[in-house]
One Martini backbone bead per residue (centre of mass of N, CA, C, O) as a GRO file, in nm:
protein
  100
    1UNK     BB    1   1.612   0.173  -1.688
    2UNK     BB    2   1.534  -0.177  -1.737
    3UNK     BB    3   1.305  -0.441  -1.661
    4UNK     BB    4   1.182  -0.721  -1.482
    5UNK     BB    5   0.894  -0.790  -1.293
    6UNK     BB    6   0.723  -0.834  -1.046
    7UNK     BB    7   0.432  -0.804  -0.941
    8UNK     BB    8   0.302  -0.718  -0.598
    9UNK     BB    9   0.079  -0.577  -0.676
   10UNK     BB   10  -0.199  -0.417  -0.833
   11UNK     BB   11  -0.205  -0.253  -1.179
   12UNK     BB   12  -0.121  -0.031  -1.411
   13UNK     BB   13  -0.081  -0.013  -1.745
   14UNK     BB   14   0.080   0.321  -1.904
   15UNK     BB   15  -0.055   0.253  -2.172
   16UNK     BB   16  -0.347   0.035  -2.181
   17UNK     BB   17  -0.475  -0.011  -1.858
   18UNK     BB   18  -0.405  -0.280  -1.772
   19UNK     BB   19  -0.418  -0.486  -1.568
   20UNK     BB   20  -0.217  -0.616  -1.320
   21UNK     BB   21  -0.134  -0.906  -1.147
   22UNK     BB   22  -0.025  -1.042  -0.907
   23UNK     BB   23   0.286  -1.193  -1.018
   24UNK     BB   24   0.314  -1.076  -1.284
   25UNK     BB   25   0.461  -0.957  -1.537
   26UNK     BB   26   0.692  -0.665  -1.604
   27UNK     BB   27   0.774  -0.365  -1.721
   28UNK     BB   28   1.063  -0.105  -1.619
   29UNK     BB   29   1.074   0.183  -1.602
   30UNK     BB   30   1.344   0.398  -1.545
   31UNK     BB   31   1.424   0.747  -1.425
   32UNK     BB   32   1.720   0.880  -1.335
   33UNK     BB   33   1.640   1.219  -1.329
   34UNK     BB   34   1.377   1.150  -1.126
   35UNK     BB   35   1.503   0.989  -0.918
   36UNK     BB   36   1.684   1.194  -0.779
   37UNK     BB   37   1.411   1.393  -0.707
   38UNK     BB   38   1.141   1.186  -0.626
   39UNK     BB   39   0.974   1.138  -0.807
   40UNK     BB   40   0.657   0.956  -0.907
   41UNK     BB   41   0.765   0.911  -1.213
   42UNK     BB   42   1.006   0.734  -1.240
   43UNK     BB   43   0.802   0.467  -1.293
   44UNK     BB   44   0.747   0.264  -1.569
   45UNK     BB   45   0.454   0.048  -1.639
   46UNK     BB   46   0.469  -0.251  -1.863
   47UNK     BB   47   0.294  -0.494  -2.019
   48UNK     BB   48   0.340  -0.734  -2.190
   49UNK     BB   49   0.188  -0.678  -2.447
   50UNK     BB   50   0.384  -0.391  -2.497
   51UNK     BB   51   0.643  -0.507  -2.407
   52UNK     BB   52   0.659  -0.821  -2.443
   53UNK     BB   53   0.804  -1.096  -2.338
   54UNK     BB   54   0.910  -1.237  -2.106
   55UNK     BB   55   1.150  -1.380  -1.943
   56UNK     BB   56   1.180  -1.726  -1.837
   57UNK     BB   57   1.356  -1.652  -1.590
   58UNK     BB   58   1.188  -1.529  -1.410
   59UNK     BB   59   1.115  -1.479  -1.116
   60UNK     BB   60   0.949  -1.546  -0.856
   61UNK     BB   61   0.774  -1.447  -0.616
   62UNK     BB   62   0.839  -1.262  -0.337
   63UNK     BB   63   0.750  -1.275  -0.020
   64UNK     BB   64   0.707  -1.000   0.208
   65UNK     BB   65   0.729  -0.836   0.472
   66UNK     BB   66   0.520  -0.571   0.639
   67UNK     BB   67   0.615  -0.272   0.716
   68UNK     BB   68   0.342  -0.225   0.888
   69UNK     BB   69   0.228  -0.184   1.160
   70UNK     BB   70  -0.071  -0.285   1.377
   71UNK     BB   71  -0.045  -0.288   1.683
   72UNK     BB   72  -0.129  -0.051   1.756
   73UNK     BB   73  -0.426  -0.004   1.683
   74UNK     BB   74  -0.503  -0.218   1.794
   75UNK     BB   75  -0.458  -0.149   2.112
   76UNK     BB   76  -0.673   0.097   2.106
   77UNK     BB   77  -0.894  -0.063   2.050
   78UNK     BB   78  -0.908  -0.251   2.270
   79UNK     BB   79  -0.885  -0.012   2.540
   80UNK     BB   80  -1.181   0.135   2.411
   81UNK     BB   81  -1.365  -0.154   2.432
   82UNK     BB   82  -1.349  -0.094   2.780
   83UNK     BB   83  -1.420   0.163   2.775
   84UNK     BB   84  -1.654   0.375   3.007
   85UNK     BB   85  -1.775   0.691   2.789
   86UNK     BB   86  -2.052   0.737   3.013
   87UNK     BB   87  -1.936   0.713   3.293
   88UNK     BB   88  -1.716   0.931   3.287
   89UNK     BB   89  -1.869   1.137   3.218
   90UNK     BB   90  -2.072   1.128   3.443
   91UNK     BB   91  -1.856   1.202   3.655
   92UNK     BB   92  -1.788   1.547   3.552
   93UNK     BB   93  -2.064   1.587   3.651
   94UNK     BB   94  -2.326   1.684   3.804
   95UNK     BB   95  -2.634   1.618   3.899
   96UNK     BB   96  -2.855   1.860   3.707
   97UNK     BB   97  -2.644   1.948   3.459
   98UNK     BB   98  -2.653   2.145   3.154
   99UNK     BB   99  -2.368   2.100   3.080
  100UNK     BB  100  -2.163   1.970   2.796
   0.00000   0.00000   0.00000
């Protein structure tokens, strides 16, 4: 099966090695006997100059909201930025002792 789509991302086109820029048109070839398999060459990208003109129709790149949150590791470094883990340390054993 084969598309014209926007990049979502910077990518490189799979003939020419050319950069295609996020938003610029690519043409899309889906493999789908490997595409069954999940492998990851399923789709074979290729850019404007060697696929040829994009069709006019092409719809604007649409933004999409990002898959990954990323507010637990936010939190975790929050957290760790108040804890005194020099003073915890030197709780845990007694003064003048060699143990490390």
């Amino acid at each position: 099966m084969t598309t014209w789509e926007r990049a979502q991302a910077m990518c490189l086109c799979g003939n020419c090695a050319n950069w295609i820029a996020r938003g610029d048109p690519m043409f899309v070839i889906t493999l789908p006997a490997i595409a069954a398999g999940k492998s990851i060459r399923a789709r074979k990208i290729r850019c404007t100059a060697c696929a040829g003109e994009a069709p006019p129709d092409l719809p604007a790149l649409v933004e999409r909201a990002a898959a990954v949150s990323l507010s637990k590791p936010t939190r975790l470094r929050e957290l760790a930025a108040g804890f005194d883990w020099k003073a915890a340390r030197a709780g845990e054993r007694e003064p003048g002792s060699d143990d490390v």
